[in-house]
N, C-alpha and C positions, 0 to 999 in steps of 0.2 A: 519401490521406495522413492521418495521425492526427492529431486536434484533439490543437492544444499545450495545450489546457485542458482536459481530460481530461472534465472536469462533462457538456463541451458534447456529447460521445459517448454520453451513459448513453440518451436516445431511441433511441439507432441500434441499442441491443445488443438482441440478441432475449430478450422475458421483461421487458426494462424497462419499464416504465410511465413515460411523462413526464413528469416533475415539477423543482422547484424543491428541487435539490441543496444539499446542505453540504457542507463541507468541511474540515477537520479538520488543520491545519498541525501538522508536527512540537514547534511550542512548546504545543499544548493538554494542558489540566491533563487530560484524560481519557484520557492515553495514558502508561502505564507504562512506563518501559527500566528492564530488568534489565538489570545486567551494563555495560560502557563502550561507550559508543556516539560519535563524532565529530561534533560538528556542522561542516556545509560550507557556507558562503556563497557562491551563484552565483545570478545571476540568473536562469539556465535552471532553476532548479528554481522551484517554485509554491509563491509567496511567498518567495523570494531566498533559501531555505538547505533543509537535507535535513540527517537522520542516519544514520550511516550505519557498518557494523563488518566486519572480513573473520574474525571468530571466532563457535565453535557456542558453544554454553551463551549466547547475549545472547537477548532477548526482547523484542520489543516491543509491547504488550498496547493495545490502545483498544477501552474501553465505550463503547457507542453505542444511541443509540433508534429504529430506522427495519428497512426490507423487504428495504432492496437494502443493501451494503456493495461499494466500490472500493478496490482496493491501488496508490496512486501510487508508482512507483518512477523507477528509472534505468535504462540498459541499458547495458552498457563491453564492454569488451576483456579488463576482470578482473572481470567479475562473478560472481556465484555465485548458489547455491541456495539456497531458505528455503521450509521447512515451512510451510505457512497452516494453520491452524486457525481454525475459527469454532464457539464454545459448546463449547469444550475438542474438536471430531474434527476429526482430519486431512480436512481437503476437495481438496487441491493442494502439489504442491511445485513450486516458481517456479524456471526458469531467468535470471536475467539478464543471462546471459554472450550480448554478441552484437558479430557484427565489426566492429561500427560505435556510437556511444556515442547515448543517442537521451537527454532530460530528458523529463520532465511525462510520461509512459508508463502508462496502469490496465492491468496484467497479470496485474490476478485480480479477478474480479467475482463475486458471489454475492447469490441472490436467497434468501432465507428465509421458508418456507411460513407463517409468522407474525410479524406485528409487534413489538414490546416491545425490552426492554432485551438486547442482546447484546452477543458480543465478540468480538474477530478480534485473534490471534496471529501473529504474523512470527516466527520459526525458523530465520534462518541457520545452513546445515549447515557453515560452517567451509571451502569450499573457494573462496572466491573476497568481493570485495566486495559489499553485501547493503544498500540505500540504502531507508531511509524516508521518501517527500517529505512524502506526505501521504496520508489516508483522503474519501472519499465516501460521504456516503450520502445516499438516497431514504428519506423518511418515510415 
């Protein structure tokens, strides 16, 4: 079963190093929305709310200092797909459409062959809901 705390997995994934996570809530100033985005208050998501849009052209941009980078999302019934990008190239395109709605979810992780300051992209392609809960990363 998948840890509801999404942090508490980054050991288990292979390539991760064990360390002491951060976490990155939809309300941090290091995280850019283009375009309208909804916020949602539930308490199933980490930290009681998510943003979240079922349209292409939105963006959601977070500068970050660390190795590793986590995409906490949602998974529903009308989910959809979003582009990842990490240091402007495409690395993944996320499905979140699934037949059962899951919260606190990391379905995209990426380790970077260097430390320093990067950035990871969200891209909803427009065909379904597309939720931002939260970012992780390892230093």
């Amino acid at each position: 079963m998948a840890s509801p705390w999404p942090e508490r997995s980054f050991a288990r994934r292979p390539g991760w190093a064990a360390s002491s996570p951060r976490r990155a809530q939809e309300t941090s100033a290091n995280i850019r929305w283009t375009g309208t985005w909804s916020t949602v208050r539930d308490d199933r998501f980490s930290g009681g709310a998510a943003r979240r849009t079922s349209s292409s052209g939105r963006r959601a941009t977070y500068t970050f200092t660390g190795r590793d980078i986590g995409w906490v999302t949602a998974r529903s019934t009308v989910g959809g797909r979003a582009e990842v990008r990490v240091d402007g190239v495409l690395v993944a395109t996320i499905d979140t459409d699934s037949g059962a709605s899951g919260y606190r979810r990391m379905l995209f992780t990426k380790h970077l062959a260097t430390g320093g300051t990067h950035r990871i992209e969200i891209r909803p392609k427009g065909d379904g809901r597309v939720t931002v809960d939260a970012f992780v990363v390892l230093p």
